[in-house]
N, C-alpha and C positions, 0 to 999 in steps of 0.2 A: 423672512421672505427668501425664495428661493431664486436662484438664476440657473436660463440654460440659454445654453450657445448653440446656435444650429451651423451647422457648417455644408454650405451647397455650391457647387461650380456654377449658378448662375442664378438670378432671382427669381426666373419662370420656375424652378421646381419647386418653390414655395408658394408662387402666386396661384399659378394650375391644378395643382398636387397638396398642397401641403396647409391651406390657408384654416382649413375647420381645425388642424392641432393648433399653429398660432394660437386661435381664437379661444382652444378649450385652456391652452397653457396661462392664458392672461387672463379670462375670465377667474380662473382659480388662486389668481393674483400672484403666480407667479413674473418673474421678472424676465426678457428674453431677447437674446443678443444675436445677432444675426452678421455671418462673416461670410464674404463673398463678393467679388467685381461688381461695381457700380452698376446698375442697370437701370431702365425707365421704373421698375416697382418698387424701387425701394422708397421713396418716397411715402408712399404708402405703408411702408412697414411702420416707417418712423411716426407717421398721423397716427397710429395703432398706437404707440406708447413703445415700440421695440427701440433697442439700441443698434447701432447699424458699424461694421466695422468694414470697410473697405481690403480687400486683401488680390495680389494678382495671382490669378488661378490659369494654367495655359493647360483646357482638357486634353488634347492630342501630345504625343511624342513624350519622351521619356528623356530630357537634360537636365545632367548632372547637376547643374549650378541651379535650373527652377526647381529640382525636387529638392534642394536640402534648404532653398529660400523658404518655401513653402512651410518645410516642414520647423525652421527657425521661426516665422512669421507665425503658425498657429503656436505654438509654444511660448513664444512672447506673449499673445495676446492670452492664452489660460493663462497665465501667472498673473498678468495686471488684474484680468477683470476677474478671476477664482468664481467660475461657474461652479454650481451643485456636480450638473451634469451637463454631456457632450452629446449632439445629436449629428450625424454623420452623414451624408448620401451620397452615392455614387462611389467610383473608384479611386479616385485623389484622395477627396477628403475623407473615406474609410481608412487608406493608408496612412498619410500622414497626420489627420488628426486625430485616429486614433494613436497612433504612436505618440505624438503631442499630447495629449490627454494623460495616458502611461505614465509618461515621466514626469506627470502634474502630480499624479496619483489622483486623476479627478474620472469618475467612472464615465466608458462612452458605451452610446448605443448605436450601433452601425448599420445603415438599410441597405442592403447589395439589392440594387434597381434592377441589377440584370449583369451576367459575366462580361459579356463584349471578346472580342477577337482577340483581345491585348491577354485575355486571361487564360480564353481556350486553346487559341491558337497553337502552331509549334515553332511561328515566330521567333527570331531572336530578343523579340522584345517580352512577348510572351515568357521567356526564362529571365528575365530580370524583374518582370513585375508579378510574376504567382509567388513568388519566396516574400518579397515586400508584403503582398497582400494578405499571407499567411500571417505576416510576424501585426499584421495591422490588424485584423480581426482576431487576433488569437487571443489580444489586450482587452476586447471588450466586453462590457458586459452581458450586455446581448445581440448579438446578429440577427437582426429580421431580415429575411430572405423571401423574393417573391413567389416561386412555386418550388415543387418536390424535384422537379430534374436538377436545379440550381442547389438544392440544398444535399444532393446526392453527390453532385459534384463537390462539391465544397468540404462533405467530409470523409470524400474518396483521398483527395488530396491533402486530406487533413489539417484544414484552415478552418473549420468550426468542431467543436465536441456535441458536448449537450447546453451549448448556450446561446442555444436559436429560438426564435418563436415566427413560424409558419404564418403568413399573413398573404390575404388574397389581393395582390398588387397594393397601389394604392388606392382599391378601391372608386368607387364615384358617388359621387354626391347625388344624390336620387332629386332632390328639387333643384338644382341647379342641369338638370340633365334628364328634364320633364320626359313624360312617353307623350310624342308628339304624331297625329293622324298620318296614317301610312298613303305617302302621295297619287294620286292618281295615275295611270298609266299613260301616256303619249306616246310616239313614234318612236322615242328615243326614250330605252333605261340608261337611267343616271345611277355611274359609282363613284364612289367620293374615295382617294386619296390624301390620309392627314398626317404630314411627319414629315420630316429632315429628306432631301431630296440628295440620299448617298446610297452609294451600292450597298450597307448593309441590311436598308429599309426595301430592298428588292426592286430599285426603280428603274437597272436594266432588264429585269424580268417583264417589269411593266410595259416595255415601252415595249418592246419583242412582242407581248403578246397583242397591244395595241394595234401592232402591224398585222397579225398574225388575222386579229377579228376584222379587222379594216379589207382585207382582202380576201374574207368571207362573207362580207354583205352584212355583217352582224350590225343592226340599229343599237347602238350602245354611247353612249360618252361616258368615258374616264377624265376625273373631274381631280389634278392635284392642286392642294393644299402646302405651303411651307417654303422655308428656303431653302436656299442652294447649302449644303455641309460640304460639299464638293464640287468638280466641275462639271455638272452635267447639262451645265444652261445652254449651248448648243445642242445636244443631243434632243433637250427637253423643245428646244424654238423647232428642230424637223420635224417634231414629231407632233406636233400642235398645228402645224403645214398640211402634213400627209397623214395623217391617222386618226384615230379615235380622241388622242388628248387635251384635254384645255387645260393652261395651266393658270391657276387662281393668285400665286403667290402667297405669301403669309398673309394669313389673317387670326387677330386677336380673339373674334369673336366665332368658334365653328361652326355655332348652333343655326344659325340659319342656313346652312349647307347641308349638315347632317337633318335638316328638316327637309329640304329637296330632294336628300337623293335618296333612291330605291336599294342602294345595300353600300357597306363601308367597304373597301380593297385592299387589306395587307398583306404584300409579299417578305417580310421581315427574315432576314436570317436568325435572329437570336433575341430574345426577349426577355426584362424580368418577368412585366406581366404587362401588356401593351394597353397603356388607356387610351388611345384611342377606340380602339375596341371598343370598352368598359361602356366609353361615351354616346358610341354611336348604339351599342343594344341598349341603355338605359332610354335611348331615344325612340329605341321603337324599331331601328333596321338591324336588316340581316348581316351577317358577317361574313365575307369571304377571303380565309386568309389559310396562311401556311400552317401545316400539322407540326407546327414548334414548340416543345415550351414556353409557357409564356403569350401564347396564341390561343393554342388548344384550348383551353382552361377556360377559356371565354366564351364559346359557342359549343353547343349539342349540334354534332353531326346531322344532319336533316332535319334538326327539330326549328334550332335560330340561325343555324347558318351551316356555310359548307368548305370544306380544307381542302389544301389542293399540298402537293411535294413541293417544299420549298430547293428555289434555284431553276424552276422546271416551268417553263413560258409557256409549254402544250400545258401542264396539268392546269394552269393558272386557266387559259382557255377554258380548258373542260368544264372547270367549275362554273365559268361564266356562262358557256353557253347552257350549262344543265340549269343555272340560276333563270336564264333568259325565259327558258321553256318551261317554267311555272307559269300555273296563273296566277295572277295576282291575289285572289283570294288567299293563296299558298304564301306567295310572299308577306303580305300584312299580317298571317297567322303565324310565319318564324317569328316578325319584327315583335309581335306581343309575348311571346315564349323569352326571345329573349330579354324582355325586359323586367318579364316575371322571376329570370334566374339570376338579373342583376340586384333585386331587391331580396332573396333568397339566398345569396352566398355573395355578394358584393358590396354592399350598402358598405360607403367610408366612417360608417360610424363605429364597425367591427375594427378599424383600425386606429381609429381614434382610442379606442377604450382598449385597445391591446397595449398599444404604446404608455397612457396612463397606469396601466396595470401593473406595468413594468419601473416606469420612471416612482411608482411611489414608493420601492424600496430605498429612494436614496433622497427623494424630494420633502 
């Protein structure tokens, strides 16, 4: 029997993202160890049959003393439990357990979710974590990468060769993320907001532009989702005051929200591949978000949704109000396009059986 250790900075990327590999990895009786800060789901991994290993992961900032704990801490635990194989996500755990893994000699598979700032930037912090990131994916066996600008990158830089395998985000789950009846029209179009309420998710662009329709008479509610990653919960309490926004706070469950509203809103700077997206066209709504990587890739221009210039609070407008001034027949025909192209080039099962494809040269 085989064992794999998955390695995640929190338990939402396994609960949200990750739950149907779990299920294919156990089902096929392998065995599966799961290392990451305590959270409300673990619990649940453990009723599954996983083993649970508690580790302190601190995702922001770059200290000397937590990266080489860290990287001590995954290297302990491959040596006690001697996984088959290492599964890896995001940028800590691709760095340092893939280095950890290395000097196991125990083969890793590393998922880069998306670069982030820390990796593109020209930051000072950016030139101490691209060289790490390098020497941590370069150990891998295979690097799944979310879209082609991320993998262009990566081996501009030359932090992957030919040991990549191209995978459409994480995917979504098609029955968990039913195509849901396109709502009726009212006085007020509803857009939903679902992410991390920081400026890299665009949510100064948001609120700018909230002003911007609010003092064009525009009938609209901006409807966010999520918590605070930063400080914006002042800027966010004025503008729920004076503007177009309500703000929902985290919620577990999004489907009921993406069932109300009339199209999803992402202003994201940088993307692997954004599921909220993914979630909101398997549901049946339109997509209005930035021409990113990682955005793009999700919606057909005029067909399930519309782009606007990321950073850009008029472009964001523009798109809203060209979105406004459909008719709704027009809007319920992108939300079924795109749900057609999420079962056409998204369905999680193409990742599911990518990932297997890969783990059975060593499982």
């Amino acid at each position: 029997m085989s064992k794999v250790l998955i390695l995640v900075n929190h338990d939402t990327a396994i609960t949200y993202l990750r739950m149907e590999l779990l299920n294919r990895l156990l089902s096929e009786g392998h065995t599966v160890a799961i290392a990451c800060p305590r959270g409300k789901h673990v619990d649940t991994f453990m009723d599954m049959g996983c083993e649970f290993y508690e580790l302190t992961l601190k995702r922001h900032g770059i200290n000397p003393f937590h990266e080489l704990t860290l990287l001590s801490d995954y290297y302990k635990l491959i040596k006690r439990i001697k996984p088959q194989a290492v599964l890896s996500f995001s940028i800590k755990p691709n760095i340092y357990g893939g280095l950890a893994a290395a000097m196991c000699n125990v083969p890793c598979f590393s998922n880069v979710t998306g670069l982030g700032i820390t990796i593109q930037s020209k930051h000072i912090v950016s030139f101490i974590t691209k060289p790490l990131y390098k020497l941590g994916l370069s150990k891998a066996k295979t690097v799944f990468v979310q879209n082609t600008d991320n993998l262009a990158f990566l081996q501009k830089k030359r932090m992957v060769s030919d040991n990549y395998h191209l995978l459409p985000g994480s995917g979504v789950n098609l029955n968990r993320f039913p195509y849901v009846p396109y709502p009726e029209d009212d006085e007020i179009l509803r857009l939903l907001v679902v992410g991390r309420i920081t400026r890299d998710k665009g949510i100064g662009e948001i609120l700018a532009a909230a002003k911007i329709l609010q003092n064009r008479g525009k009938k609209v509610k901006i409807r966010l989702l999520g918590y605070y990653d930063e400080d914006y919960q002042r800027e966010v309490e004025v503008a729920v005051q004076t503007t177009c926004i309500e703000y929902c706070g985290y919620q577990e469950d999004v489907q009921p929200y993406l069932a109300d509203c009339h199209a999803l809103l992402h202003a994201s700077y940088h993307e692997g591949m954004a599921n909220a997206l993914l979630e909101a066209a398997s549901t049946g709504r339109p997509i209005l978000a930035t021409r990113i990587p990682g955005c793009r890739e999700a919606f057909d221009e005029g067909i399930s949704g519309l782009g606007f210039d990321v950073k850009n609070p008029e472009s964001l407008c523009a798109a809203v109000e060209k979105f406004i001034a459909l008719p709704r027949e027009k809007r319920e025909e992108m939300g079924k396009r795109g749900r057609e192209k999420m079962e056409r080039e998204f369905d999680r099962t193409i990742v599911i059986d990518a990932y297997m494809e890969e783990l059975s040269a060593v499982l």
